[in-house]
C-alpha positions in Angstrom: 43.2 38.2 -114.2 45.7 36.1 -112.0 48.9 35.0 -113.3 48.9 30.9 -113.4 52.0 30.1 -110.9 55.2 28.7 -111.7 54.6 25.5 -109.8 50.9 25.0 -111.4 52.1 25.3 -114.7 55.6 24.1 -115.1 58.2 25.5 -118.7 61.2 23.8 -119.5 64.0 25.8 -120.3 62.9 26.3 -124.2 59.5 27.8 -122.9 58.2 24.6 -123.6 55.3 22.5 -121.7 56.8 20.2 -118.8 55.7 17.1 -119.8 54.7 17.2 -123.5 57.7 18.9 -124.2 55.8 21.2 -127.0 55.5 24.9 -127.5 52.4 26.5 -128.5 53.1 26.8 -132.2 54.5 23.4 -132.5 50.5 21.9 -132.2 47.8 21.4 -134.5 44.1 22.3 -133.9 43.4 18.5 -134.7 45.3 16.1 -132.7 45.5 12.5 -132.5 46.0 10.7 -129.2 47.7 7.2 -129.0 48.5 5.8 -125.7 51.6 3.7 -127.5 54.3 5.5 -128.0 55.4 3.4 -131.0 52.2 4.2 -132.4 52.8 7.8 -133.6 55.4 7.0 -136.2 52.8 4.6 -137.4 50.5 7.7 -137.7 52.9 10.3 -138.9 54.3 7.9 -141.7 51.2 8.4 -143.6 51.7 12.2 -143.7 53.2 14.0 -146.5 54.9 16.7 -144.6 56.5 16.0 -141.0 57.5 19.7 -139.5 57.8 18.7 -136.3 59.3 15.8 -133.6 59.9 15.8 -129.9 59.7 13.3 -127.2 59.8 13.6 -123.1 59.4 10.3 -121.4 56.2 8.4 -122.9 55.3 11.2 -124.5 55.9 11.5 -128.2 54.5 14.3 -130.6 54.6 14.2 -134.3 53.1 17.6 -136.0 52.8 17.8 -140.3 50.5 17.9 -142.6 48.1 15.2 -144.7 47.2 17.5 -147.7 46.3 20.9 -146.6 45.6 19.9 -143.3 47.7 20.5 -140.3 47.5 17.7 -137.6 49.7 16.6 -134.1 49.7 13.0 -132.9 50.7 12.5 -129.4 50.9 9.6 -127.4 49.9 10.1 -123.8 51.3 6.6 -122.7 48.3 4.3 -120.9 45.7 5.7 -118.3 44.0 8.6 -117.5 46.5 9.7 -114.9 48.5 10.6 -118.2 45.4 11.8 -120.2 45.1 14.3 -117.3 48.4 15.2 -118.4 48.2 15.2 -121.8 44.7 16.8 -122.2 45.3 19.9 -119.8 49.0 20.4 -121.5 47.3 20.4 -124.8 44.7 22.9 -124.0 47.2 25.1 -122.0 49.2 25.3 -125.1 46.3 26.1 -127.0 44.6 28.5 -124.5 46.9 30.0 -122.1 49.3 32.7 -122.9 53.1 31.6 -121.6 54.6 34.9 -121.6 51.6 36.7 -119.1 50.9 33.3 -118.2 47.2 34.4 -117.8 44.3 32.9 -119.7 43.8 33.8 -123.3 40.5 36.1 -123.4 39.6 34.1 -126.9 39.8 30.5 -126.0 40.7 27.5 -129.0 38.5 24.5 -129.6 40.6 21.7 -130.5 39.2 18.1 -132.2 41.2 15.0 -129.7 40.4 12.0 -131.9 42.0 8.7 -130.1 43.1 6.1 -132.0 43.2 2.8 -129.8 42.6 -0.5 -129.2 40.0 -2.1 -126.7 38.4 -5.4 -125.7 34.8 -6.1 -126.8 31.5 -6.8 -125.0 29.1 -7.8 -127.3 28.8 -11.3 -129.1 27.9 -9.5 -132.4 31.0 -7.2 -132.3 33.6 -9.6 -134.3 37.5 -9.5 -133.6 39.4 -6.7 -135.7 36.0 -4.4 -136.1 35.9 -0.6 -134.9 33.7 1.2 -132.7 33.2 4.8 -131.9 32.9 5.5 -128.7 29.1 7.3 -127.8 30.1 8.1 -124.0 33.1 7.5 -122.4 31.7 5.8 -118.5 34.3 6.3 -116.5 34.9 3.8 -113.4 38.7 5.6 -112.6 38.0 8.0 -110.6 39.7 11.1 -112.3 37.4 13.3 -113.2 35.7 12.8 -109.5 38.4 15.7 -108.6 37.0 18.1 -111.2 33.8 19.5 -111.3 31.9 18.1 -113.6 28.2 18.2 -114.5 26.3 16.0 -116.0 22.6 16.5 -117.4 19.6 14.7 -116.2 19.8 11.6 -118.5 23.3 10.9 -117.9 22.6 11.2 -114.1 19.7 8.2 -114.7 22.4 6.3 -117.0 25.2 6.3 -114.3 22.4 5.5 -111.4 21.0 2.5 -113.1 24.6 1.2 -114.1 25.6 1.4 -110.7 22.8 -0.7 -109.6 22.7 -3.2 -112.3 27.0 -3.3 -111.9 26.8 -3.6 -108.4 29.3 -1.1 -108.0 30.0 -0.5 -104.1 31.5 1.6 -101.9 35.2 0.6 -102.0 35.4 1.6 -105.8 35.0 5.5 -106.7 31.8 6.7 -108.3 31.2 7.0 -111.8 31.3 9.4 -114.0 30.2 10.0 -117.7 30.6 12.4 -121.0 29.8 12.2 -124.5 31.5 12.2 -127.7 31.5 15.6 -129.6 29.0 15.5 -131.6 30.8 17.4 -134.8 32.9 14.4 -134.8 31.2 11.1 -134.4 29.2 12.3 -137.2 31.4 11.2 -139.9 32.3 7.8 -138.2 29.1 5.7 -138.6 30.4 3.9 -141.5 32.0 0.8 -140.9 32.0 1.2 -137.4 30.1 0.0 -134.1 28.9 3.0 -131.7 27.8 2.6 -128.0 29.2 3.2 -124.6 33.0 2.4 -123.6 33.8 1.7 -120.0 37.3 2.9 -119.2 38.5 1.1 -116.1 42.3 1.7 -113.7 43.8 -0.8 -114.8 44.1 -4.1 -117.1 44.0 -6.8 -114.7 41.1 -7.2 -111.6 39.4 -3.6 -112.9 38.7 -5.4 -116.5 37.7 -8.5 -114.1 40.9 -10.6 -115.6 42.5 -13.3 -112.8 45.5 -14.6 -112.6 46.7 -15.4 -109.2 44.5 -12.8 -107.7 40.5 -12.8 -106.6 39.0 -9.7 -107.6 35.9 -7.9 -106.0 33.3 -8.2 -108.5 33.8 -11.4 -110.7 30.5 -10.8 -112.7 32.0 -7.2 -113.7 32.8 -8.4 -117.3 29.0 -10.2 -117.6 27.4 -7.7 -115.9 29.0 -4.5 -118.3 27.9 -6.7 -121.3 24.5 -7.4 -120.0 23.5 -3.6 -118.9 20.8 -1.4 -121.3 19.7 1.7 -120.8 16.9 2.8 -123.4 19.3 2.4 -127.0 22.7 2.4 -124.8 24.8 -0.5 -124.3 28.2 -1.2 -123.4 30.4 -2.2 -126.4 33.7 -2.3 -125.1 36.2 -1.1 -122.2 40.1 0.3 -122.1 41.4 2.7 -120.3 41.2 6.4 -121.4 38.2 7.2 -123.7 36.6 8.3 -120.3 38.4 10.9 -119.1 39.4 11.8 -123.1 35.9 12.8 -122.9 34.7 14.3 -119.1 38.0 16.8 -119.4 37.2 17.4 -123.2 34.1 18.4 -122.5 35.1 21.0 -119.4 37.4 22.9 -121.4 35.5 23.0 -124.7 36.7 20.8 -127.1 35.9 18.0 -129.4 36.4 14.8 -128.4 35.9 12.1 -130.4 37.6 8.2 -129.3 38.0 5.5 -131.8 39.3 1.8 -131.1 40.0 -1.7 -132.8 38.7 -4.6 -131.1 41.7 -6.8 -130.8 40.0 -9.1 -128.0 36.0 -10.5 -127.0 35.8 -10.9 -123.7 32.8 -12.4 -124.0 33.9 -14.9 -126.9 37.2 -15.5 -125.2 38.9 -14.7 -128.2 41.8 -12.6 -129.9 42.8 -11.1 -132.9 45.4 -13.0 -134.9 47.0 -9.7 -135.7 46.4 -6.2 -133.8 48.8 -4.4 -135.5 47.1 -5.0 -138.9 44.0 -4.0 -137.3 45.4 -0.8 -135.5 46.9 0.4 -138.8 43.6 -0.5 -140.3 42.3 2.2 -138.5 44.7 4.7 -139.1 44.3 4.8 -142.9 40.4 4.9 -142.1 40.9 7.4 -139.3 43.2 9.8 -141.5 41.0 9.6 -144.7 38.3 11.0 -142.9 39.9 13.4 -141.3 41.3 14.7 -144.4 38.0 15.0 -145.6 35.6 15.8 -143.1 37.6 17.1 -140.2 
């Protein structure tokens, strides 16, 4: 088996991952992503053991333990740039040994569980309510550069979105995965399920304008609009995605969960996201403790 390169797979000088910043032993089989950084002390604050703290640019990891149960939260800042960062660092510390720096012959399956916020698409989805995330549909680009395939009915979905999006040439194809379906079982519940949409950016890719015209002003209308059989699009953000597409190449769970803090089709946002966020964290955590 080849040896994994220096320059592919860069160590700090405490053996540690470059960008995480985390050894092998210093991660959970559960973790919890969080694109704010601030947001993983308002996870980890609700364990009863902390073991564990580092941080590397806008990446912060808290590992400890809620009961029995031994979980990492790790922020991976916003996009999936980062997530391609922060979910092949994960699974390299999981599944690659750093001392032959060769692939482990008995690979790990780890549970990624995000804990975000989004903006709705749906009338009937209210302000401050939580959806899982079915498929992550992914209109970035990223996982364009891996290999992924996709079965026959996710090859339909993406084909008709494309057409009833109007999605042309000048933006990269999409791309699609599902949630893991050991997860999104126990978050049904309390919370709304259908596709998200992760876009590049906040601004002209989630059709907002300021002082700029963007491409496709009927995006937002058109997202909230599309069916396909029981899908529809609840919301968009920007990593659930590629969360799921690289998730589901390397073998693990993924599972993304977000608080609706704005309707774009209502025009409307919450009055307070934080409550809302930490909301979700108490649910999030409780059934993880339990289920997970």
């Amino acid at each position: 088996m080849n040896k994994i390169a220096e320059s592919e797979m860069i160590l700090n000088a405490r053996g540690a991952i470059y960008h995480l910043d985390l050894r092998p032993e210093e991660i959970a089989k559960t973790i919890i992503l969080v694109g704010d950084p601030d947001r993983v002390k308002e996870v980890s604050r609700h364990f009863d053991k902390i073991e564990f703290k580092t941080q590397h640019r806008e990446f912060i990891s808290h590992t400890g333990y809620l009961g029995k149960k031994r979980i990492t939260v790790t922020s991976s800042g916003i996009g999936t740039d980062n997530i391609d960062i922060t979910i092949n660092e994960l699974d390299a510390l999981a599944n690659i040994d750093f001392t032959t720096r060769q692939i482990k012959p008995k690979l790990t399956c780890l549970n990624f569980i995000r804990i975000g916020t989004s903006g709705g698409l749906q009338q009937d989805i209210p302000i401050d309510s939580f959806i899982a995330s079915t498929h992550g549909l992914g209109i970035d680009n990223l996982l364009n550069f891996y290999r992924l395939d996709q079965n026959e009915e996710e090859k339909q979905l993406i084909h008709s979105f494309v057409t009833h999006a109007q999605m042309h040439a000048q933006i990269g194809y999409p791309y699609i995965a599902g949630a893991g379906a050991s997860l999104i079982k126990h978050f049904v519940k309390d919370f709304y399920q259908g596709i998200t949409v992760t876009c590049p950016g906040f601004y002209g890719p989630q059709g907002r304008i300021l002082r700029l015209g963007i491409s496709n002003p009927e995006l937002v209308n058109r997202l909230t609009q599309f069916r396909f059989g029981q899908h529809r699009i609840t919301n968009f953000e920007m990593e659930t995605s590629a969360i799921y597409g690289l998730g589901k190449l390397l073998g693990h769970n993924c599972l993304s969960l977000n608080a609706v803090i704005a309707n774009r089709v209502r025009k409307e946002y919450s009055k307070d996201g934080k409550a809302a966020v930490e909301n979700l964290i108490v649910k999030v955590l409780e059934i993880i403790s339990q289920h997970v």
